[in-house]
Z-matrix of the N, CA and C atoms (Angstrom, degrees):
N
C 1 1.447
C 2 1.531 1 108.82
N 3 0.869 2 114.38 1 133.41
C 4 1.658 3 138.18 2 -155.03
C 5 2.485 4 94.33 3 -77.66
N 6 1.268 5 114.05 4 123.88
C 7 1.351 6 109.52 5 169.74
C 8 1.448 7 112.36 6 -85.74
N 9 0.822 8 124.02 7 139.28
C 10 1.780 9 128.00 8 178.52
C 11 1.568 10 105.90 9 -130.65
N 12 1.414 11 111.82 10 109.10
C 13 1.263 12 113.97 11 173.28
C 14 1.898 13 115.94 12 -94.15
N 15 1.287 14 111.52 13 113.74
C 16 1.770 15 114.38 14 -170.85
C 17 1.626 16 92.05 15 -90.17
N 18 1.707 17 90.14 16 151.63
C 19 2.003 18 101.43 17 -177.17
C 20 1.618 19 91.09 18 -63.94
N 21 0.860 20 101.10 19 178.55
C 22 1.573 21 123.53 20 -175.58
C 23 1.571 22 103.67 21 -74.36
N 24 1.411 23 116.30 22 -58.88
C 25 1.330 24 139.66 23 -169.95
C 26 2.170 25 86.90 24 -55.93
N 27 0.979 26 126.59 25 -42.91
C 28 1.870 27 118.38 26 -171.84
C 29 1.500 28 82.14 27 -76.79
N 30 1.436 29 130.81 28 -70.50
C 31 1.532 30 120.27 29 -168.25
C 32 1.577 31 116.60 30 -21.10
N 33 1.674 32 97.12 31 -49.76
C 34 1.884 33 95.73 32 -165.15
C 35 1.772 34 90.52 33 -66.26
N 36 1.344 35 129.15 34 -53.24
C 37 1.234 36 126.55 35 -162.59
C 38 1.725 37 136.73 36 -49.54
N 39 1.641 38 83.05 37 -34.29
C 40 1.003 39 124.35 38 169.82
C 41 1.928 40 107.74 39 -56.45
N 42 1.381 41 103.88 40 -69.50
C 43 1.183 42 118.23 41 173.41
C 44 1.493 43 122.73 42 -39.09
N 45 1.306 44 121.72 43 -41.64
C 46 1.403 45 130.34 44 -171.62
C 47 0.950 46 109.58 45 -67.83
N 48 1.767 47 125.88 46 -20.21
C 49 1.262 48 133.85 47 -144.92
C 50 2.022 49 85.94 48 -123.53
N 51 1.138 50 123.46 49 8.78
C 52 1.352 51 125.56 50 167.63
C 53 1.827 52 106.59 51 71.44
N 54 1.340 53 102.18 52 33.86
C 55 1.131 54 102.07 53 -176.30
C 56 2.107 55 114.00 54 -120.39
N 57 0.996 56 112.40 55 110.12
C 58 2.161 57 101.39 56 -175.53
C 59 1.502 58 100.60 57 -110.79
N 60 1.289 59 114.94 58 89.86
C 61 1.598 60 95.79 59 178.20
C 62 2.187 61 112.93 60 -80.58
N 63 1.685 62 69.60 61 -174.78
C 64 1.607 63 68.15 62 -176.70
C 65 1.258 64 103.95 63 -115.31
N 66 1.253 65 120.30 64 177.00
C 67 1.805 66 127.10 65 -179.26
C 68 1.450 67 123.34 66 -54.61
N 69 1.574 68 98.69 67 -27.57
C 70 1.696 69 97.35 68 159.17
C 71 1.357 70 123.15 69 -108.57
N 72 1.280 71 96.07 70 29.29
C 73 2.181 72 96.43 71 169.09
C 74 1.265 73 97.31 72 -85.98
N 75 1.461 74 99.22 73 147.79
C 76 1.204 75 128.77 74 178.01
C 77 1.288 76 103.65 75 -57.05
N 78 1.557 77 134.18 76 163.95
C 79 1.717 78 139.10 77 155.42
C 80 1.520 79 111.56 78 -71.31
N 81 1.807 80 86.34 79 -47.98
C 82 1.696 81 97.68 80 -153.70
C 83 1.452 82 88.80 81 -81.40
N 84 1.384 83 128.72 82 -27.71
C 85 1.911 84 100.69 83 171.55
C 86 1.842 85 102.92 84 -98.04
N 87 0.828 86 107.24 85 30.52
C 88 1.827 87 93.28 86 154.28
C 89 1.635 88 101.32 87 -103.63
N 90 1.789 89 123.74 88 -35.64
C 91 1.299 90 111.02 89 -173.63
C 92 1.676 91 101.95 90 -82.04
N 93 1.839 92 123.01 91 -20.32
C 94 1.502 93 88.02 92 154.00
C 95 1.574 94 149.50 93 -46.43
N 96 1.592 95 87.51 94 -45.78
C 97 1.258 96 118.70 95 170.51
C 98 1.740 97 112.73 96 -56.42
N 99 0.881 98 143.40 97 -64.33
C 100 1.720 99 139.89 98 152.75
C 101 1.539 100 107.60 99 -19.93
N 102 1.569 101 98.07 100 -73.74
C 103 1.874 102 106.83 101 -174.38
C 104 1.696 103 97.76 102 -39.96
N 105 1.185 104 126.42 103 -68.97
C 106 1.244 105 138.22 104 -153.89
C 107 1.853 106 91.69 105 -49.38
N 108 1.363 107 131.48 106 -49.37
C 109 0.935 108 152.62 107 177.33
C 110 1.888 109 112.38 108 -34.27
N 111 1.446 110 91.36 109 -82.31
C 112 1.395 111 100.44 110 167.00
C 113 1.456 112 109.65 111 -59.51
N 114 1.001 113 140.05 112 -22.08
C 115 1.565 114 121.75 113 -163.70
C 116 1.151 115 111.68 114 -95.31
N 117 1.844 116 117.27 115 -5.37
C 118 1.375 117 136.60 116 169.54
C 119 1.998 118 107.51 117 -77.33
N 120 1.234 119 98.26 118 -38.11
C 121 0.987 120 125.36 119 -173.69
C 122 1.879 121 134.29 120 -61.71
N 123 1.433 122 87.17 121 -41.29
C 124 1.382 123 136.31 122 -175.79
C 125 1.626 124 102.91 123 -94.01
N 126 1.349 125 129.43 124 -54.36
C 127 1.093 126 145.04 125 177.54
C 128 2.008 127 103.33 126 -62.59
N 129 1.367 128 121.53 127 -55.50
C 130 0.819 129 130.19 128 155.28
C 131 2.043 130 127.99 129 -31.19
N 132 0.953 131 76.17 130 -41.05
C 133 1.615 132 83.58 131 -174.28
C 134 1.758 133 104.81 132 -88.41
N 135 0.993 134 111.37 133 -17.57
C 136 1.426 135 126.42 134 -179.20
C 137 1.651 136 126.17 135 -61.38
N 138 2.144 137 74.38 136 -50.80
C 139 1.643 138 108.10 137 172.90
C 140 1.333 139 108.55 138 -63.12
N 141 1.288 140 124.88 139 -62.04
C 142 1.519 141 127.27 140 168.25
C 143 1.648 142 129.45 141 -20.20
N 144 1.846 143 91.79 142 -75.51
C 145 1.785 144 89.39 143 156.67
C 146 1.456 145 126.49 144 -34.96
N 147 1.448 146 111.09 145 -61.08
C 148 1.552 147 91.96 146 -177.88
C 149 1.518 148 122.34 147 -69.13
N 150 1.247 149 105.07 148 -4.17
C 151 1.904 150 79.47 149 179.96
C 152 1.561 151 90.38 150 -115.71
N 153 1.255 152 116.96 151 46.36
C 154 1.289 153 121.83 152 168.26
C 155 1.286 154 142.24 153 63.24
N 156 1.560 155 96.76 154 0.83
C 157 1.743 156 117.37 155 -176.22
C 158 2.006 157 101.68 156 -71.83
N 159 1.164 158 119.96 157 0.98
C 160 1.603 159 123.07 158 173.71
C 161 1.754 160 104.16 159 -150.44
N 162 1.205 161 104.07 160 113.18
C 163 1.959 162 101.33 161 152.99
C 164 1.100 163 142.46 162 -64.23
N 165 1.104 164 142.13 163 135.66
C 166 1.346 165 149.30 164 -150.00
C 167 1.918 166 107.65 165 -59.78
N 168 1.255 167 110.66 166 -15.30
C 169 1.281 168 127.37 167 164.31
C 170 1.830 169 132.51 168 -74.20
N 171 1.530 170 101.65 169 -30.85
C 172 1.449 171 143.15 170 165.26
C 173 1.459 172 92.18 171 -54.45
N 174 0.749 173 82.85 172 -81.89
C 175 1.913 174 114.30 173 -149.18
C 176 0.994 175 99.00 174 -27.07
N 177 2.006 176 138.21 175 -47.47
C 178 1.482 177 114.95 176 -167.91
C 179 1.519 178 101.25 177 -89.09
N 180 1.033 179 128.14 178 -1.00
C 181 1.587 180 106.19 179 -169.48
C 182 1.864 181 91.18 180 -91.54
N 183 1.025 182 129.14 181 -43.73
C 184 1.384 183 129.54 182 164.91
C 185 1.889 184 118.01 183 -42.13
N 186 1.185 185 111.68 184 -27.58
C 187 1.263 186 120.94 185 -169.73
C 188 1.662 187 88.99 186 -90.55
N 189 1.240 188 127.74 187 -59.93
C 190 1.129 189 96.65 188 170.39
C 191 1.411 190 151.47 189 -95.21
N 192 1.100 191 116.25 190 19.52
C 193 1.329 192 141.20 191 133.88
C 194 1.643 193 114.17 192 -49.05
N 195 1.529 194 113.74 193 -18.54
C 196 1.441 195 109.44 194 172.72
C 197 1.641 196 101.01 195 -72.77
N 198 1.381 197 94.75 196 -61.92
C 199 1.823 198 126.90 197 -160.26
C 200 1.841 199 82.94 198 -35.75
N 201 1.245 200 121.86 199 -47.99
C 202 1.572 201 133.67 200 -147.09
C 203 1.640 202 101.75 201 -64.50
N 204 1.158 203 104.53 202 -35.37
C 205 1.404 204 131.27 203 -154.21
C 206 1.770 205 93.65 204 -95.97
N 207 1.471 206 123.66 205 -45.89
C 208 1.665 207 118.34 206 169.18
C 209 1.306 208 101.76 207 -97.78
N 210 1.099 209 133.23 208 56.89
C 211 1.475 210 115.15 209 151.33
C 212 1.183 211 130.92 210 -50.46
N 213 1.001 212 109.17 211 -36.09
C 214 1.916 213 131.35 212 178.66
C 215 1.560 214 86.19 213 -35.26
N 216 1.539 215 128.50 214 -77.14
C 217 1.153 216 138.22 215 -176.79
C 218 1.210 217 84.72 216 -10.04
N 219 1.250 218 118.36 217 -109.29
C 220 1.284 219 143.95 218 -142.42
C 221 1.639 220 113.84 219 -41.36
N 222 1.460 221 123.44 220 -9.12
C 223 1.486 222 115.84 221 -177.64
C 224 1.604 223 100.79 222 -120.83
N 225 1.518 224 112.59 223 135.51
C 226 1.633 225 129.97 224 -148.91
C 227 1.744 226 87.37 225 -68.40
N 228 1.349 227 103.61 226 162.15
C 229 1.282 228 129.30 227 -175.83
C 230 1.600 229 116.94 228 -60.56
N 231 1.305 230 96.00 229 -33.72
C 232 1.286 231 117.12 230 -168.13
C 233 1.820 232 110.79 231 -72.17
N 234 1.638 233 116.02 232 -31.14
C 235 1.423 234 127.72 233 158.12
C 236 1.294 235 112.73 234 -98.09
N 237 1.358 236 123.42 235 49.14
C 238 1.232 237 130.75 236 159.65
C 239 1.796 238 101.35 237 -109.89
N 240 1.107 239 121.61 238 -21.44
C 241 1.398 240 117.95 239 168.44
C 242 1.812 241 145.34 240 -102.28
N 243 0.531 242 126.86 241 158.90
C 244 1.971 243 113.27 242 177.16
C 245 1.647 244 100.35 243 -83.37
């Protein structure tokens, strides 16, 4: 089984998101695991708008306040490790 050491800086990120892997977790299923996260997340906020608990004015500054919150997403798999 393959060791994968993550920078410190993905560990904390990782963490916020209720996630501690171990040296043989996968990358590509911890960033499923994130995606899956936000898209609950994202989906959520969606739900809101329509039953009116956010206005269509709301909605993007909240959305990115999501994005803010998965950044992880956004940096390749490949700098998720040392």
């Amino acid at each position: 089984m393959p060791v994968t050491r993550y920078k410190p800086e993905v560990l904390d990120e990782l963490a916020r998101h209720g996630l501690r892997p171990l040296p043989s977790t996968d990358a590509a299923r911890l960033r499923e695991q994130v995606n899956d996260l936000y898209r609950i997340e994202i989906r959520t906020l969606r739900d809101r708008c329509r039953a009116g608990e956010l206005s269509m004015k709301e909605l993007p500054a909240h959305v990115i306040e999501l994005r803010k919150r998965y950044l992880l997403l956004s940096i390749p798999l490949a700098n998720w490790t040392e």
